[in-house]
KOLLUMTI-534338 format. One record per atom (N, C-alpha, C): residue in three letters; atom name; x, y, z. Coordinates in steps of 0.2 Angstrom, whole numbers. Each point is the difference from the previous one (the first is absolute). Layout:
ALA;CA;X;Y;Z;
...
// end
This chain:
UNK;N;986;747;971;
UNK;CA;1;-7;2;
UNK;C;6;-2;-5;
UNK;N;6;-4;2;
UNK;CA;6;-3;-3;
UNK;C;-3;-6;1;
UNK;N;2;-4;-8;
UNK;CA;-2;-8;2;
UNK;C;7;-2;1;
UNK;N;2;-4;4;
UNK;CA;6;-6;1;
UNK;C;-1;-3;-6;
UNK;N;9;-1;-3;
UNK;CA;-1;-5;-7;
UNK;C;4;-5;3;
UNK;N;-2;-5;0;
UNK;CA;7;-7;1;
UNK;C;-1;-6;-6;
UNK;N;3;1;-5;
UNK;CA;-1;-3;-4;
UNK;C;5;-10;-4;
UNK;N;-3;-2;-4;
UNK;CA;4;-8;1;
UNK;C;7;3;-5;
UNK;N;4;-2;1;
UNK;CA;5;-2;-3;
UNK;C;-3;0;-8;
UNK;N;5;0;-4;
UNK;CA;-3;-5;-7;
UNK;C;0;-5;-2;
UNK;N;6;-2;4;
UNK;CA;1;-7;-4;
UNK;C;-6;-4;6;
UNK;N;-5;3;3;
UNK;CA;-5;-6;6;
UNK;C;-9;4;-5;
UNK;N;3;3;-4;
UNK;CA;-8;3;-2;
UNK;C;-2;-5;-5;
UNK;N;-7;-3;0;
UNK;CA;-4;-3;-5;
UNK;C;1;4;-5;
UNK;N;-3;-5;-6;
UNK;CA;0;2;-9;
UNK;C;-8;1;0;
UNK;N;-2;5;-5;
UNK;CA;-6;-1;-2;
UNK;C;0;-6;-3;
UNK;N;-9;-2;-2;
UNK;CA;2;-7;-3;
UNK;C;-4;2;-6;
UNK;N;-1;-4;-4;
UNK;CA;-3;3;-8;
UNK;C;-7;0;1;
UNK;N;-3;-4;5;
UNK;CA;-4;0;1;
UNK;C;-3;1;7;
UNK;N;-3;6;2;
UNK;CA;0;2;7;
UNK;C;-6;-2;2;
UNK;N;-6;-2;-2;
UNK;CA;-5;-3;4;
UNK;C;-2;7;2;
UNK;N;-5;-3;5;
UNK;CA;-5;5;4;
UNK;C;0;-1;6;
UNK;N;4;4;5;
UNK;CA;-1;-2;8;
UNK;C;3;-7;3;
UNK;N;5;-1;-4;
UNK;CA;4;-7;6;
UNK;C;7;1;-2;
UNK;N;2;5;-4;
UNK;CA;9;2;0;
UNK;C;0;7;2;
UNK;N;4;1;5;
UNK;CA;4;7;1;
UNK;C;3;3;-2;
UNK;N;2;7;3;
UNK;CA;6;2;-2;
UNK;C;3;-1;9;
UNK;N;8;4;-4;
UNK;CA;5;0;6;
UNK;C;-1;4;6;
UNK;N;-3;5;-1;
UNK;CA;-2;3;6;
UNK;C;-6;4;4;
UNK;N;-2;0;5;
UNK;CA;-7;2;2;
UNK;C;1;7;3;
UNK;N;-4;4;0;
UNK;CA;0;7;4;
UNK;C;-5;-2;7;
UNK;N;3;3;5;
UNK;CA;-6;0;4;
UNK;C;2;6;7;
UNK;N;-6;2;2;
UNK;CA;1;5;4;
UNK;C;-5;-2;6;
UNK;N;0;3;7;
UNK;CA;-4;-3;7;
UNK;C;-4;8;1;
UNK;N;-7;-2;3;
UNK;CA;-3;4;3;
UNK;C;-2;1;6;
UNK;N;2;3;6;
UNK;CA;-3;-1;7;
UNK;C;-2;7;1;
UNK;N;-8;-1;3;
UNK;CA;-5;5;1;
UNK;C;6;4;7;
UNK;N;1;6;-1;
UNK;CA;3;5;1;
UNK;C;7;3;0;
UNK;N;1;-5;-5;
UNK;CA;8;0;-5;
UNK;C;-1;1;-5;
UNK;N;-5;-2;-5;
UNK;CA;-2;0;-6;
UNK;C;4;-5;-4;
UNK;N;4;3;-6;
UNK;CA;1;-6;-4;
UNK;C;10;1;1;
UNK;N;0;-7;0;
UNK;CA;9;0;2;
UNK;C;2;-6;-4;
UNK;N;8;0;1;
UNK;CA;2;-7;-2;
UNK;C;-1;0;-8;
UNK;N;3;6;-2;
UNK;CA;-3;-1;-9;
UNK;C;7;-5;-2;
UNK;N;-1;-5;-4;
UNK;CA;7;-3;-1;
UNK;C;-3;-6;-8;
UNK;N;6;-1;-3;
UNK;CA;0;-3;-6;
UNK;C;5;-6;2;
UNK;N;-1;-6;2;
UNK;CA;4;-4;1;
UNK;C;-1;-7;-5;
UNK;N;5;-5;1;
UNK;CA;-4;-7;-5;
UNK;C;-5;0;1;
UNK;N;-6;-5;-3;
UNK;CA;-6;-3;1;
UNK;C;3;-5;6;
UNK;N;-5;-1;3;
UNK;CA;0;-4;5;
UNK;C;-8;0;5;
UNK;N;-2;-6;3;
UNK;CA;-2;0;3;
UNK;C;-3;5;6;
UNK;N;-4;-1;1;
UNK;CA;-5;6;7;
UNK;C;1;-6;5;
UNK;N;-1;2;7;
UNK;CA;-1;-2;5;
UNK;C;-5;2;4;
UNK;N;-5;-3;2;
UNK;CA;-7;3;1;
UNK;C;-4;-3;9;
UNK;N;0;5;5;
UNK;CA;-4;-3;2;
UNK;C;-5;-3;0;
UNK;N;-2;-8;5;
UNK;CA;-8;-3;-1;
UNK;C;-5;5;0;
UNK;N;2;3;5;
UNK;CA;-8;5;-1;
UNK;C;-1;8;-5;
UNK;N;5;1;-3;
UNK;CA;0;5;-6;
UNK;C;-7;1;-2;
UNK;N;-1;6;0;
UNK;CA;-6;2;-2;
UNK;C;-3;-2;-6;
UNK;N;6;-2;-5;
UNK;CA;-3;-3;-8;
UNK;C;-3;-7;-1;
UNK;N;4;-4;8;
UNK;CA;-2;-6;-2;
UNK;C;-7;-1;1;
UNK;N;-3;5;5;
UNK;CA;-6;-1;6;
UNK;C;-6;3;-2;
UNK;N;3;8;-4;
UNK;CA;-6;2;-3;
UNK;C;2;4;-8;
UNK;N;3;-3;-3;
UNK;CA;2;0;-7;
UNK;C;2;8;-1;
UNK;N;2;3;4;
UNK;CA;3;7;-1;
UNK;C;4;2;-3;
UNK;N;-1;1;-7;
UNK;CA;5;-3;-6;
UNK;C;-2;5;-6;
UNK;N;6;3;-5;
UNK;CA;-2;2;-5;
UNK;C;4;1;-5;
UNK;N;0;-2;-7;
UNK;CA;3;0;-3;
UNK;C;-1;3;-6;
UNK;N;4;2;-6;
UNK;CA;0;3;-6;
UNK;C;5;-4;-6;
UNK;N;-2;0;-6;
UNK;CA;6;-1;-4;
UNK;C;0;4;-6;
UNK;N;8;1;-3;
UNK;CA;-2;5;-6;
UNK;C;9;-4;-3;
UNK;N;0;1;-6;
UNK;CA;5;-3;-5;
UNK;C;8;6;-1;
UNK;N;4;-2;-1;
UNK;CA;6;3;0;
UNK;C;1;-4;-9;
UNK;N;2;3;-8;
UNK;CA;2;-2;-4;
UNK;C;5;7;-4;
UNK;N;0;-6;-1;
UNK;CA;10;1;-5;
UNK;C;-3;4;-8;
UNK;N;2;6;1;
UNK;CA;0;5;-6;
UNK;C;4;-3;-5;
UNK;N;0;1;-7;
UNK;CA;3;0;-5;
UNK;C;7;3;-2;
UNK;N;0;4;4;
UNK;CA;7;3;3;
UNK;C;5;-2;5;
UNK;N;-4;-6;6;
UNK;CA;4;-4;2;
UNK;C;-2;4;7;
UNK;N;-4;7;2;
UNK;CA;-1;0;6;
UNK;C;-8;-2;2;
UNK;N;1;0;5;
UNK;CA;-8;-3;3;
UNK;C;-6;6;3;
UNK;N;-3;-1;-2;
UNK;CA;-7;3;3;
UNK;C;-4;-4;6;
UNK;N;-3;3;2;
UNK;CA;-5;-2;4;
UNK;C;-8;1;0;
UNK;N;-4;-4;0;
UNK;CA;-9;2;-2;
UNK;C;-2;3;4;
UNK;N;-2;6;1;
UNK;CA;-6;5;4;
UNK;C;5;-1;9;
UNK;N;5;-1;0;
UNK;CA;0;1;7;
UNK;C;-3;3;5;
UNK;N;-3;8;-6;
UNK;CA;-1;4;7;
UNK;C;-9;-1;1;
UNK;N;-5;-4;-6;
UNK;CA;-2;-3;0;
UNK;C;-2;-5;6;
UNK;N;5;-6;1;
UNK;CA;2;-3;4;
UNK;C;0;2;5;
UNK;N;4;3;3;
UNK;CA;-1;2;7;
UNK;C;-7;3;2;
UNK;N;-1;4;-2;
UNK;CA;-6;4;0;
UNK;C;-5;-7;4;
UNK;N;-1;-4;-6;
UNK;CA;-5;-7;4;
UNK;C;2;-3;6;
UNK;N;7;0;0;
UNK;CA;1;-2;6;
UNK;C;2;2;5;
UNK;N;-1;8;-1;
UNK;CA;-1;3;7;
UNK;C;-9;0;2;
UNK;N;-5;-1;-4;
UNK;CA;-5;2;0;
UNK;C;-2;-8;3;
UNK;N;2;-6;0;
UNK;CA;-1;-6;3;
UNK;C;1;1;7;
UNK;N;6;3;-1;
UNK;CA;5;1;8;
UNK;C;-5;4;6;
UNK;N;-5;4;-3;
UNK;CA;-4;6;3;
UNK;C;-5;-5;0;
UNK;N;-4;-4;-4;
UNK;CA;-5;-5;1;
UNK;C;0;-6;5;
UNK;N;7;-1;3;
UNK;CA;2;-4;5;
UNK;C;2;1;5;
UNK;N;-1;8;0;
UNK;CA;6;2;6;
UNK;C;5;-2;3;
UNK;N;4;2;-9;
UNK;CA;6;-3;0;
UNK;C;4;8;0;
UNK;N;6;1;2;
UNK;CA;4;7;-2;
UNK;C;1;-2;-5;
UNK;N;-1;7;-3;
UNK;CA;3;2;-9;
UNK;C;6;0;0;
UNK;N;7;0;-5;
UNK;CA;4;1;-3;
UNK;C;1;6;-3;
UNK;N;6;1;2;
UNK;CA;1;8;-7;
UNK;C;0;-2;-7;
UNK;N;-3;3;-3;
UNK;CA;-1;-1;-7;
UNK;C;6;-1;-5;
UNK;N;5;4;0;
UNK;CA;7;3;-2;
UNK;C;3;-5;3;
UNK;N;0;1;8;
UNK;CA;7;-8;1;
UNK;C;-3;-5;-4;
UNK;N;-4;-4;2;
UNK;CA;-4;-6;-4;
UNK;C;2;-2;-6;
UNK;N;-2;6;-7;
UNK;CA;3;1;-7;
UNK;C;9;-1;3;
UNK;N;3;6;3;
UNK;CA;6;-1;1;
UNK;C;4;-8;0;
UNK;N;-4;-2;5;
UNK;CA;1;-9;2;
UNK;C;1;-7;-5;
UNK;N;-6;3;-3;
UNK;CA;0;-5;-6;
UNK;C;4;2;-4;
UNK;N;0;4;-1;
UNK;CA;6;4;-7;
UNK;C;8;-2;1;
UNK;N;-1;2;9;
UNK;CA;8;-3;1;
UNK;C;-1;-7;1;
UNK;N;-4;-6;0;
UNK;CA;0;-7;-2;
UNK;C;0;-3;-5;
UNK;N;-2;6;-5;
UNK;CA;2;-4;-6;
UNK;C;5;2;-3;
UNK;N;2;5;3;
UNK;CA;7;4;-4;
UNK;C;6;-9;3;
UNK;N;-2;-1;8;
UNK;CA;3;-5;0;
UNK;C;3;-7;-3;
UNK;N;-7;-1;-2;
UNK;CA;-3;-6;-3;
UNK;C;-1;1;-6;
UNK;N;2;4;-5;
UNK;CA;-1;2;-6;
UNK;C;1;-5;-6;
UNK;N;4;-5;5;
UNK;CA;2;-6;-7;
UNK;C;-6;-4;1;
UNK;N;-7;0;3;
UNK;CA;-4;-4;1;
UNK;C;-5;2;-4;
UNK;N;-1;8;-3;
UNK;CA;-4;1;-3;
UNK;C;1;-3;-8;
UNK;N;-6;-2;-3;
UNK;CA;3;-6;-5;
UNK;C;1;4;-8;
UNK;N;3;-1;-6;
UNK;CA;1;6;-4;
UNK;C;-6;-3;-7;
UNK;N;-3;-6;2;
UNK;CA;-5;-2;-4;
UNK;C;-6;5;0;
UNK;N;-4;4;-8;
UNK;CA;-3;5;1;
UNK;C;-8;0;4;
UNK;N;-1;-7;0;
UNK;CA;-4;-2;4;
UNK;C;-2;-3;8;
UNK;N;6;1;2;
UNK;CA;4;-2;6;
UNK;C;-2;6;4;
UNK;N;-2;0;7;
UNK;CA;4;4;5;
UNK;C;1;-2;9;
UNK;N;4;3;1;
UNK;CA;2;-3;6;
UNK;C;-8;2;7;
UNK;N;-3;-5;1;
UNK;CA;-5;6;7;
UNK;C;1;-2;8;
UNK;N;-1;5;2;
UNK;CA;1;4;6;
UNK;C;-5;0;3;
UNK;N;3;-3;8;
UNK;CA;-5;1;5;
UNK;C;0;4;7;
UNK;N;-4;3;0;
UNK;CA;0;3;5;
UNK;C;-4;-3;6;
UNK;N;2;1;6;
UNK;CA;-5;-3;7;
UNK;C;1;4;4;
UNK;N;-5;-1;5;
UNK;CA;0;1;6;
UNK;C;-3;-3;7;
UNK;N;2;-2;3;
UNK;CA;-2;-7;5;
UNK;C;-1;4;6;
UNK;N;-5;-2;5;
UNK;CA;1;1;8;
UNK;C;3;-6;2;
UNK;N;6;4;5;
UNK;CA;4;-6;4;
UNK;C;-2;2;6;
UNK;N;-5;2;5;
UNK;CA;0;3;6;
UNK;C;-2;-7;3;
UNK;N;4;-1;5;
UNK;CA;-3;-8;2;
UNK;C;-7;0;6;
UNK;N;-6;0;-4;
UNK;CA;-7;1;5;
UNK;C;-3;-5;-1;
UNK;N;-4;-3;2;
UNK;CA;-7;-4;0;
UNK;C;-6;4;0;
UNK;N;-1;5;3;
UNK;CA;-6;6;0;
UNK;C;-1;3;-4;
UNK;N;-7;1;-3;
UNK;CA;-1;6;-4;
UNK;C;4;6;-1;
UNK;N;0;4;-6;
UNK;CA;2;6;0;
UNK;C;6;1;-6;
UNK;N;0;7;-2;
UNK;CA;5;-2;-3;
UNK;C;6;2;2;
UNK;N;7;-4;-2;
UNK;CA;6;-1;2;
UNK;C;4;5;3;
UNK;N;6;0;0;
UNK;CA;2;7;1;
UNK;C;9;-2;-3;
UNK;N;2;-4;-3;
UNK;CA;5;-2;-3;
UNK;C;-1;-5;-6;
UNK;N;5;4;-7;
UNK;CA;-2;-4;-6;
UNK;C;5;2;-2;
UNK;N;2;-7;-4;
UNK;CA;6;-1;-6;
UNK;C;-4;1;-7;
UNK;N;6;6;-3;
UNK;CA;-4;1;-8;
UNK;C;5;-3;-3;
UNK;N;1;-4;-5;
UNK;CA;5;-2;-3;
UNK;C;-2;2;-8;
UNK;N;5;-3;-4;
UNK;CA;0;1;-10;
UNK;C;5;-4;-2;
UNK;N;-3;-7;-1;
UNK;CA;2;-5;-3;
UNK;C;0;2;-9;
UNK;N;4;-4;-3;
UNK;CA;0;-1;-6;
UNK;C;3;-9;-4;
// end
C-alpha cells in the first residue's frame, strides 16, 4: 500500500505553541484510509486536517462502532523523535477491531503511517523533556444502516 502525501505549504502550517494542552490543538495533518467489505482497505492518503463528512445513518452514530488507541511521539536529545510501543499499539488495536468486528489493519503500514505523520509534522513534536506529542489513532463505521449488524465500511484515521 502507497500512501498519497499532499501536504500544506509552509508558509499556511501552524506553530506549535509552548504549551500544547491535551486534545483541543492539532497538528497539520491527518492520515486516513477507507474500507469496503470486498475491497479491503484503500484510499491511503496524508492530507491537511480537515473535517469528515458523515452520513445520518453511519454506523458509529447508531450503534457506537468505534475504536480507538493513543500512544506519544517525543523528541530525543539528539533532536530525532521516537515513538512509545507502536507496535504495542497496534497490537490493541487490532485486537479491539476483532472485538467488534471491525477489519484489522496491517500492522507495518499502520507504524509506517504514523511514522510518515510525524516525520511530517515533526515541528509539532515539542523539544521540552517532559513534553510529547500524542497520537490518535481511530477507526469509525460509516456504513449507512439502521439495522443490526456489523458494518461493512470504515474510516481508519491518525490524527495528531
Amino acid at each position: 500500500m502507497k500512501i498519497s502525501i499532499d501536504t500544506l505549504d509552509a508558509d499556511k502550517r501552524g506553530e506549535c505553541p509552548a504549551e500544547l494542552g491535551f486534545g483541543n490543538i492539532f497538528t497539520d495533518h491527518l492520515f486516513t484510509q477507507c474500507y469496503d467489505q470486498g475491497k479491503g482497505w484503500h484510499s491511503q492518503a496524508i492530507r491537511p486536517f480537515h473535517d469528515f463528512t458523515l452520513h445520518p445513518a453511519a454506523s458509529v452514530l447508531h450503534y457506537g462502532q468505534e475504536i480507538f488507541e493513543g500512544l506519544k511521539a517525543y523528541r530525543r536529545p539528539d533532536g530525532g523523535i521516537n515513538l512509545f510501543r507502536p507496535d504495542q499499539n497496534v497490537r490493541r488495536f487490532n485486537r479491539s477491531a476483532e472485538r467488534l468486528v471491525m477489519p484489522t489493519v496491517d500492522e507495518a503500514f499502520h507504524i509506517e503511517a504514523i511514522r510518515q505523520l510525524v516525520e511530517i509534522d515533526q515541528s509539532w513534536v515539542p523539544d521540552q523533556a517532559s513534553s510529547s506529542l500524542y497520537i490518535r489513532p481511530a477507526m469509525i463505521a460509516t456504513t449507512p444502516k439502521l439495522g443490526l449488524g456489523a458494518a461493512t465500511s470504515y474510516l481508519h484515521f491518525i490524527m495528531a
